[in-house]
C-alpha positions in Angstrom: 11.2 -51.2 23.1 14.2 -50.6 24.9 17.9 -50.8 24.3 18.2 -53.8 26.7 15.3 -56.0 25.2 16.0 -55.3 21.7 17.2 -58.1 20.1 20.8 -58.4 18.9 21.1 -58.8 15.3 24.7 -60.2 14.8 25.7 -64.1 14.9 24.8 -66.0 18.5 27.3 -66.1 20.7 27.2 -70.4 20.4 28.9 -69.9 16.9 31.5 -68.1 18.1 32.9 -69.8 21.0 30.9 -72.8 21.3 32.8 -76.3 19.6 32.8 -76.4 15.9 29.7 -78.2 14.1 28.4 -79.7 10.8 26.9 -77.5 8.1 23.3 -78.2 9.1 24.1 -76.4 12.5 25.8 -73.6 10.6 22.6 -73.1 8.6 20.2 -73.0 11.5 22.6 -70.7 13.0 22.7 -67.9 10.1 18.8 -68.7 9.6 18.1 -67.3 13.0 20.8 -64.2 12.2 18.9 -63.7 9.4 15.3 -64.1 11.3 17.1 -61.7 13.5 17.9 -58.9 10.6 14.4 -59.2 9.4 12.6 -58.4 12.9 15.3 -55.4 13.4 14.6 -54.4 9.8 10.5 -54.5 10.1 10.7 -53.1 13.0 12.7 -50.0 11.7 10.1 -49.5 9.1 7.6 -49.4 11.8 9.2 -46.5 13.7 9.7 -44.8 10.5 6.0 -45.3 9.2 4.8 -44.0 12.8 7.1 -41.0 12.5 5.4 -40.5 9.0 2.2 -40.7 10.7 3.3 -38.5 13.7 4.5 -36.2 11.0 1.4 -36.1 8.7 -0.7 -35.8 11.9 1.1 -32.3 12.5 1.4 -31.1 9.0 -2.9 -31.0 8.9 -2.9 -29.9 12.6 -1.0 -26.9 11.7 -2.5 -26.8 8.0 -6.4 -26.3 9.9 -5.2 -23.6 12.1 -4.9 -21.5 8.8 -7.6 -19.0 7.9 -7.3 -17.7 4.6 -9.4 -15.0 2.3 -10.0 -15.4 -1.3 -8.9 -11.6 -1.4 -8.4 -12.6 -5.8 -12.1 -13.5 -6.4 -13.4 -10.8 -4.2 -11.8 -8.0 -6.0 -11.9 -9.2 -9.4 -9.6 -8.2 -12.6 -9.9 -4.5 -11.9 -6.7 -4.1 -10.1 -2.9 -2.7 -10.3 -0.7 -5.6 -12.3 1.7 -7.5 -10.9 5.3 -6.4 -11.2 6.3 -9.7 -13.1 10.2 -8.7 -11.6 10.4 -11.0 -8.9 10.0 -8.3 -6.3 6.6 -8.6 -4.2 4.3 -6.3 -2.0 2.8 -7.7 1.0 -0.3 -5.6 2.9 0.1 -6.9 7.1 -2.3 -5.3 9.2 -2.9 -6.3 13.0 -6.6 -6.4 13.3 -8.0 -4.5 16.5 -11.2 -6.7 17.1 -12.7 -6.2 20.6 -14.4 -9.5 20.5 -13.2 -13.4 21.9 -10.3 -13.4 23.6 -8.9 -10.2 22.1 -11.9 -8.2 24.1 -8.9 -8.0 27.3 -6.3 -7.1 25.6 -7.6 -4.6 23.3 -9.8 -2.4 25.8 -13.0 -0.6 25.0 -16.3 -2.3 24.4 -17.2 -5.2 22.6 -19.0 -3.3 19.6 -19.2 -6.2 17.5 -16.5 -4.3 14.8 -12.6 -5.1 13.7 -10.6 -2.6 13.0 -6.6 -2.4 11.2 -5.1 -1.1 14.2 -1.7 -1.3 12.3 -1.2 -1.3 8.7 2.1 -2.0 6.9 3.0 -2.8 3.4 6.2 -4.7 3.1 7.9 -4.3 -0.7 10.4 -7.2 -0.9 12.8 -6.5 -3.4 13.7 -8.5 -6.7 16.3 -11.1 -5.3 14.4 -11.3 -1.3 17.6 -10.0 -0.1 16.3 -6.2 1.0 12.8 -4.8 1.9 10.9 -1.9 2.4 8.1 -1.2 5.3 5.2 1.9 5.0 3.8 2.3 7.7 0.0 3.6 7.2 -1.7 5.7 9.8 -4.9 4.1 10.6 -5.7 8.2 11.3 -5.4 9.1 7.7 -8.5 10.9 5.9 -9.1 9.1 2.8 -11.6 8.7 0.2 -12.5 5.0 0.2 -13.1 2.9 -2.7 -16.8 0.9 -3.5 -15.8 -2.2 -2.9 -17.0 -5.9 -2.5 -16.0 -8.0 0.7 -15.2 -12.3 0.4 -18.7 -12.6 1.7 -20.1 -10.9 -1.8 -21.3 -7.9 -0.2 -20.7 -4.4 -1.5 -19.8 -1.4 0.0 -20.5 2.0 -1.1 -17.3 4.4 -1.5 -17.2 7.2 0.9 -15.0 10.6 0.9 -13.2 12.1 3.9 -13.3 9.0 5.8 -10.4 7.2 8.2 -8.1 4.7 6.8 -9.0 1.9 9.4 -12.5 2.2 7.9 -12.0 0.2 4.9 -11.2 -2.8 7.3 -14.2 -2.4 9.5 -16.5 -1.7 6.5 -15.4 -4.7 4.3 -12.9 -6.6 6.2 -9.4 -7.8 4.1 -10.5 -7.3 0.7 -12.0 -3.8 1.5 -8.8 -3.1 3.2 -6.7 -4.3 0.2 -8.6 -2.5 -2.4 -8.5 1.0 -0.2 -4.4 0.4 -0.1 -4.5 -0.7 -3.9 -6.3 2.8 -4.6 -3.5 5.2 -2.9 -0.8 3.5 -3.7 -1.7 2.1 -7.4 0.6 -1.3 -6.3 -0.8 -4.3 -6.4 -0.6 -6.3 -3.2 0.4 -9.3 -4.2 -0.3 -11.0 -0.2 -2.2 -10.2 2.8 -1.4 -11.3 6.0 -3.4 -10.1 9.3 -2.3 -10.8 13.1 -4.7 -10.9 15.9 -3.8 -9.4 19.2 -4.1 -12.4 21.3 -2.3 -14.3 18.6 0.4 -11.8 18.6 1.0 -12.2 22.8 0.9 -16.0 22.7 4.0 -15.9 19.8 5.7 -13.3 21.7 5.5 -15.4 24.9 6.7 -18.7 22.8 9.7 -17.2 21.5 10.5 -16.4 25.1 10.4 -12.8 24.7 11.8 -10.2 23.2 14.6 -7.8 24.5 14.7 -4.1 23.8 16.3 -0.7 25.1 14.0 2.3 26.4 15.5 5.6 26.7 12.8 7.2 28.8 10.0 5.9 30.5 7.0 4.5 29.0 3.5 4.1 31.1 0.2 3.9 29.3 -2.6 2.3 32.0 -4.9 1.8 29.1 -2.8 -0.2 26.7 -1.3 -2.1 30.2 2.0 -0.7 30.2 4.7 0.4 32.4 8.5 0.3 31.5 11.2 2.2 33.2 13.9 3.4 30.9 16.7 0.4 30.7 17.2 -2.8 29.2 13.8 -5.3 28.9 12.7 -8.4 28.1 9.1 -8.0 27.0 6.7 -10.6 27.3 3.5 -10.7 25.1 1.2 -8.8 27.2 4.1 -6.0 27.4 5.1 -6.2 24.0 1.1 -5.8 22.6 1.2 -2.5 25.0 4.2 -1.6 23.5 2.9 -1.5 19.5 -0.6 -0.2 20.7 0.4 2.6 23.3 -0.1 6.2 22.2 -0.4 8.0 25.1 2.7 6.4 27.0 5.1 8.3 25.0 5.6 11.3 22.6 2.7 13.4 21.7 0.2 10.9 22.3 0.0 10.6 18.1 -1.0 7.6 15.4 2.5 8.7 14.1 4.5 8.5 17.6 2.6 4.6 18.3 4.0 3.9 14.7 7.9 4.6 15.6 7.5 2.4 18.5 5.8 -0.2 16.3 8.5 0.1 13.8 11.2 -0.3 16.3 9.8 -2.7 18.1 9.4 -4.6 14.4 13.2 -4.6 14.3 13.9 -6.3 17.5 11.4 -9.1 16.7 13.3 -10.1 13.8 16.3 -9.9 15.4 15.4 -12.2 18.6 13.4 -14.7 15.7 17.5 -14.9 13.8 18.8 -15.5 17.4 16.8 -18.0 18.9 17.6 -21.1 18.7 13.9 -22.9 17.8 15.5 -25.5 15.9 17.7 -27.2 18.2 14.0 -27.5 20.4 11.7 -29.8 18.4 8.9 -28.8 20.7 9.8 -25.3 20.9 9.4 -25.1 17.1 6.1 -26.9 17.1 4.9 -24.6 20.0 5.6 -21.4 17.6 4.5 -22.9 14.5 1.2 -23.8 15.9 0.9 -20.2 17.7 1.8 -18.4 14.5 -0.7 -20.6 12.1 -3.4 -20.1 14.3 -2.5 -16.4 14.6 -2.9 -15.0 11.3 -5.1 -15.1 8.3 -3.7 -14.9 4.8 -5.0 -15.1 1.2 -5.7 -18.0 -0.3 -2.2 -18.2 -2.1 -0.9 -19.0 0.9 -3.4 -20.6 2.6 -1.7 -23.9 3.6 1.7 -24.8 5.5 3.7 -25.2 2.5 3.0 -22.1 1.0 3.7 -20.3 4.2 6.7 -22.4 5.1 8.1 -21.5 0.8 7.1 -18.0 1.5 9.2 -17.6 5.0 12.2 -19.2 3.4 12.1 -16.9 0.7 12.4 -14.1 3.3 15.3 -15.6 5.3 17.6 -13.7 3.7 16.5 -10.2 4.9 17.5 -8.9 8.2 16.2 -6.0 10.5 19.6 -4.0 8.9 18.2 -4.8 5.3 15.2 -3.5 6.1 14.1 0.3 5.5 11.4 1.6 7.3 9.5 4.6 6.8 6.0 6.2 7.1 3.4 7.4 4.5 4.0 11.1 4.3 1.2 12.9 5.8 0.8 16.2 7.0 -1.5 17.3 9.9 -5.2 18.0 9.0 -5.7 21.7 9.5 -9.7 21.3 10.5 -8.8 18.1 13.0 -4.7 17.6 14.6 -6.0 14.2 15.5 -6.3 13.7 11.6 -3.5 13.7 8.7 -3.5 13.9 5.6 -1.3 11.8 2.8 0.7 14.6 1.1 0.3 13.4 -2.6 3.2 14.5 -4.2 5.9 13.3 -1.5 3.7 10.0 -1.3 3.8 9.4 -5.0 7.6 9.5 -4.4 7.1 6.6 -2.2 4.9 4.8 -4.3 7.0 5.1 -7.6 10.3 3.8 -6.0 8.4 0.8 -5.2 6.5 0.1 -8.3 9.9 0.4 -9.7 11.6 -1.7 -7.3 13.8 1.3 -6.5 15.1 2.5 -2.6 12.3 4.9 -1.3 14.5 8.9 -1.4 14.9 10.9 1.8 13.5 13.5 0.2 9.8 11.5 -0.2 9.8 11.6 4.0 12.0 14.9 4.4 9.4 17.6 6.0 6.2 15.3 6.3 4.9 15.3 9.8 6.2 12.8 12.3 5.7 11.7 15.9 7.8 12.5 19.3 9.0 8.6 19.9 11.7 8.1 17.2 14.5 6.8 19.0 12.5 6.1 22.4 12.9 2.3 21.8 15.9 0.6 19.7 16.7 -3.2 19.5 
């Protein structure tokens, strides 16, 4: 209804500047004004029952984009405790899946296998006002864990074997179990981004600007920057976090710096963009980023996502420490590391303590060539 046709609820205009009248005119008169109030007041409830409608309609549109993994039953009892201090570990990986629409952005062959093309675990401090990142090298030779998927299936342990195994073996449960078993923290969430999820948010947030200092080209991950100023859109910005040959010495460990700087940026652009003065600007990213990632089941569901972001909104790119599992080169195999044990248990202690991770757990452990090549 609009403005014009919308009927006004004050006293008619008769009873105003008409001639004055008896007391059964005056009642017909306020009867109508209050016929009048009653159709305004109905009709508000209306629009506001609608809106509730319009609103519950999105919460379950966004609620069955969600896919979640009942990582809990899946793994069972045998696992690290929690820490019961308020502080929380988080295991994020971006899965590396050549099938569906993530065959053309990821290259190779559609092989019918996922793998954690990037693996992070995220230790958020008691309070949620600081965090810590570890980055670990899908390269890494480990020995894997027997393990059982969320499908019930088990899976043999093996020795000497790459890190991004455990996610192609046994998919998310696998993958949290391997991580549980080197770090001896348990990880309290999991949370996994799909490539051609991760362009569309990129593209919905509008981009994401960041500063190269040399060059980067890398035909097979679809990139080509000049050094300068950019805006990366998704399609650049995927490249960006998957490129090793663009860059450095073409390592797991030099693709990790970029991905760690690149990490920054995005959650400076998500502080500074202004999504909630757009109503369907937020809806745009909120549906993107539910249909983007899979979770466990505790936060399987728009609410618990929605308590679990505001819980983080305190901690900014400048809060956050980033570092990389130590590792050292594998003599056999330089396209193989291996976790250095005692530098990594340094890591691994700070955190199960809730403690800052030392310089001296990442002083001497090997690194790439692009530390600094990309900054916010």
């Amino acid at each position: 209804m609009s403005a014009e046709s919308t009927p006004e609820p004050g006293i008619p205009e008769s009873v105003v500047t008409g001639p004055r009248r008896g007391r059964g005119s005056r009642r017909t008169a306020r009867g109508k004004g209050r016929r009048a109030l009653r159709v305004t007041a109905w009709t508000a409830a209306g629009v506001v029952a609608l809106g509730g409608v319009g609103a519950a309609y999105v919460y379950f549109k966004l609620n069955g984009n969600i896919r979640s993994v009942d990582i809990d039953q899946a793994l069972g009892a045998d696992r690290p405790g929690k820490a019961g201090n308020g502080s929380e570990n988080i295991l994020v990986l971006g899965s590396d899946t050549r099938s569906g629409s993530n065959r053309a952005l990821g290259g190779g062959a559609d092989d019918g296998s996922a793998r954690s093309d990037t693996a992070m675990i995220v230790h958020v401090y008691q309070g949620h006002r600081r965090a810590s990142v570890v980055s670990v090298p899908r390269d890494t030779l480990i020995d894997r864990p027997a393990c059982t998927d969320t499908k019930g299936g088990s899976h043999p342990a093996a020795s000497g074997v790459m890190f991004n195994s455990a996610y192609s073996t046994g998919g998310a449960a696998c993958a949290v179990k391997t991580v549980e078993s080197l770090t001896g923290l348990r990880m309290d969430h999991y949370l996994e981004v799909d490539f051609a999820g991760f362009q569309r948010l990129i593209d919905d947030l509008g981009g994401v600007p960041v500063t190269t200092t040399r060059a980067i080209a890398d035909p097979q991950s679809h990139l080509d920057l000049k050094a300068g100023t950019h805006t990366l859109d998704g399609r650049q910005a995927l490249g960006l976090v998957r490129t090793r040959h663009g860059v450095g010495d073409g390592s797991d460990l030099g693709r990790i710096q970029l991905q760690q700087a690149f990490v920054k940026a995005l959650l400076g652009q998500v502080r500074e963009v202004g999504v909630l003065t757009s109503p369907k600007k937020l809806y745009d990213l909120a549906d993107t980023a539910t249909k983007t990632v899979t979770t466990d089941s505790e936060l399987g569901s728009v609410n618990a996502l929605v308590d679990f972001a505001d819980g983080l909104k305190g901690i900014s790119s400048s809060r956050m420490t980033m570092v990389t599992m130590p590792v050292r080169y594998d003599p056999a195999d330089p396209n193989r590391v291996l976790m250095q044990k005692d530098k990594a248990q340094l890591v691994w202690d700070a955190l199960k303590n809730d403690r800052r991770i030392p310089r001296a757990a990442t002083r001497g452990t090997a690194t790439g060539e692009a530390k600094g090549v990309v900054s916010p």
